[in-house]
N, C-alpha and C positions, 0 to 999 in steps of 0.2 A: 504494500500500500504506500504511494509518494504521498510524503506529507507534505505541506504547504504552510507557510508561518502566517501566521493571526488568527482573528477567528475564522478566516477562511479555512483554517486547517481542522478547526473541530468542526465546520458545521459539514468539511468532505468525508469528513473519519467518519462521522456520526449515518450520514449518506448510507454510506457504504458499508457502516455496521449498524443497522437500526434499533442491536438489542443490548444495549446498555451493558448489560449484568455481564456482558464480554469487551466493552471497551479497554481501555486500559486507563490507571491512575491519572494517569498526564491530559490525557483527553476529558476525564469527568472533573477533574477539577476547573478545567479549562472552562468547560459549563456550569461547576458551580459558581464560580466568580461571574457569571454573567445569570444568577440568580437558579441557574433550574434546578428546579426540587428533584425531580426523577433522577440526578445526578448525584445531588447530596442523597438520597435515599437509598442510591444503590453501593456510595461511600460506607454509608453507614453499618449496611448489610455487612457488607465485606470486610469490615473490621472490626464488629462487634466483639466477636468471639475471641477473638487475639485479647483485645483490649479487656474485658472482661474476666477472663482469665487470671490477667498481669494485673486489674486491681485487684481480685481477690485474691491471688497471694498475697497482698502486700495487708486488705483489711479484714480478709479470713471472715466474711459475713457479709450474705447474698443480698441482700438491700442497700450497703453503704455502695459497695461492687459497683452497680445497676447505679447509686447514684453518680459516683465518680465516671463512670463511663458517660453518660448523657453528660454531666457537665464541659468532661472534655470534646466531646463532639460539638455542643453548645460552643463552644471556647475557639473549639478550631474554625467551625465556618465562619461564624463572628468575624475572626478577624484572618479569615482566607486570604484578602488583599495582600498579608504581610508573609505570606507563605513564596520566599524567593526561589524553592525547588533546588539549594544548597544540599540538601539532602531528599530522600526521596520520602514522599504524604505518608507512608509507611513510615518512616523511620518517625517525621515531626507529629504526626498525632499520636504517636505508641508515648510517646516521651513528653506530650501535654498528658494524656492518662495518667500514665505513672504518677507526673507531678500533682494531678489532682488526689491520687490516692495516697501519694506520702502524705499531702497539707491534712487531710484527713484523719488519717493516721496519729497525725502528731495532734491534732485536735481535740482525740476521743479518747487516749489515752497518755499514759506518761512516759519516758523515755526506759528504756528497757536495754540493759547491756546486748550487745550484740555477738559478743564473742563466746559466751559461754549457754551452749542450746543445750533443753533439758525437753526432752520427751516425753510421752505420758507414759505411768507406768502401766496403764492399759494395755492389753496381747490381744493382734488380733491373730487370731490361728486361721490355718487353713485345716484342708481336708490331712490324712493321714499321707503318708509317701506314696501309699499303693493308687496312685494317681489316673481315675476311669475320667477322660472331658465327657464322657457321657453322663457322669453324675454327678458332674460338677455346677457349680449358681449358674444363673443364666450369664449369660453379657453382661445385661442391665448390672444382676446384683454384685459381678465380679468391680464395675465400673464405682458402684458407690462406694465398694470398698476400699479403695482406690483413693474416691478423693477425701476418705474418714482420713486415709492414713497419709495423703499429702496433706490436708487439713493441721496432723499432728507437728509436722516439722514448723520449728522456729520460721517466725514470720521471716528475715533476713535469708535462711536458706531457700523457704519455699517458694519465694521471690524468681531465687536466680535459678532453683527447678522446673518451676514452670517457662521461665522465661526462656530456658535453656533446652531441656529435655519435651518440653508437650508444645511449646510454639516452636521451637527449632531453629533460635534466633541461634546467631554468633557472639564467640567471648566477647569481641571487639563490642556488639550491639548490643549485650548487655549491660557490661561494664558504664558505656556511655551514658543509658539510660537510667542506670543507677550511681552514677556520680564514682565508681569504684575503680579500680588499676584489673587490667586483666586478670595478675596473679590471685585478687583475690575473689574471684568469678569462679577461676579454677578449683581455690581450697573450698569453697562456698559450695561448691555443684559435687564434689567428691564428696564431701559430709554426707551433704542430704543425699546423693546415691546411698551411702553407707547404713544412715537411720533408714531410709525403703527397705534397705534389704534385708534391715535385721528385722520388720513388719510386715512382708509379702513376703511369696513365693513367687519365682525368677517366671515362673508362667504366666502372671497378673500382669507383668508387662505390656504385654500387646494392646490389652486396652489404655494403654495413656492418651493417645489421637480424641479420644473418646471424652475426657474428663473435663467437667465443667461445664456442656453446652448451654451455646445461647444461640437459636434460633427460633423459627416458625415463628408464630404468633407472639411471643416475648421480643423476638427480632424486630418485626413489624411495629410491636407497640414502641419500641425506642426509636425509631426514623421517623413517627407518625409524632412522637415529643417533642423529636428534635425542629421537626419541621415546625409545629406550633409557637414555638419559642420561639424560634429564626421569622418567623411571621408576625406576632407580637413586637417584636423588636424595628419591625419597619421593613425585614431584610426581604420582603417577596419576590416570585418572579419578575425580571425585566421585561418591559413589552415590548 
């Protein structure tokens, strides 16, 4: 596909791909700075679940999550204008999130040493060695177990676990979004492998892709917010 520079360039992209939900980053931003919802909406989709994810590691409880995510979405189209594409909409709204969810963080609670993680003395067992997938939980209930015991690690590690092992960022993209030196990404993400392992069995793994979701109809309801907000604010479609 030749691209073309200005908005001649989104409105032949857009031509030529008429279904959104497969543009690319560069292109739907490109529309939303010229107000269109369908554009933000399909932003939103697309990153809910990342973002979502990475606040609740950080607030470990499904409503504060949910709020720091719409606010960072709130936060980002607001001021889309100042989005110079220095690094990629990926990278600059993961790291508005984040920061919504640290300020929060530090809001609701008090300061908490970082270095020294204590686990619950709580066990979750599995089945015996003699290991049948056939009598084993379903998906679903292997999945919840999963997030009891990501749930358990130290907010600081479970941060860079999720961030690292169930989104599949890089040390480098970590580290940045948590203000941290790569080495200590590294010792961060060894730990919490460490406490997983002494909590699951190495076969619970497969379900991580799986943990946390935020889609369907909960998906819908935050783009359908965000959009409200961004309309309230004056920010509507351009004619």
């Amino acid at each position: 596909m030749r691209r073309v520079k200005g908005d001649r360039a989104v409105n032949m992209l857009v031509s030529v791909q008429p279904n959104l939900s497969a543009a690319s980053d560069e292109v739907l931003v490109a529309l939303a700075r010229q107000r269109d919802e369908a554009a933000v909406r399909v932003l939103v989709r697309r990153y809910n679940r990342r973002l979502y994810r990475i606040a609740r590691s950080v607030l470990g409880n499904d409503a504060e999550a949910e709020d720091a995510v719409q606010e960072a979405h709130i936060n980002a189209f607001a001021a889309l204008d100042r989005f110079r594409g220095d690094s990629s909409f990926a990278t600059w709204i993961t790291r508005i999130a984040v920061n919504a969810a640290l300020a929060r963080a530090r809001r609701k609670r008090p300061t908490v040493p970082l270095d020294e993680p204590r686990m619950s003395a709580r066990v979750i067992a599995f089945p015996s060695t003699e290991f049948n997938p056939e009598q084993t939980m379903a998906q679903s209930q292997v999945r919840v177990l999963l997030e009891q015991v990501v749930e358990e690690l130290p907010a600081p590690f479970r941060t860079v676990f999720v961030m690292r092992d169930v989104e599949g960022m890089s040390v480098e993209e970590t580290a940045q979004h948590l203000a941290l030196k790569p080495a200590t990404v590294k010792t961060r993400l060894h730990r919490a492998r460490r406490m997983m392992r002494e909590a699951l069995a190495e076969r619970a793994a497969s379900t991580l892709p799986e943990l946390f979701p935020f889609a369907g109809a909960r998906c819908e309801r935050m783009a359908d917010h965000v959009i409200a907000v961004l309309r309230a604010r004056g920010w509507g479609k351009a004619g």
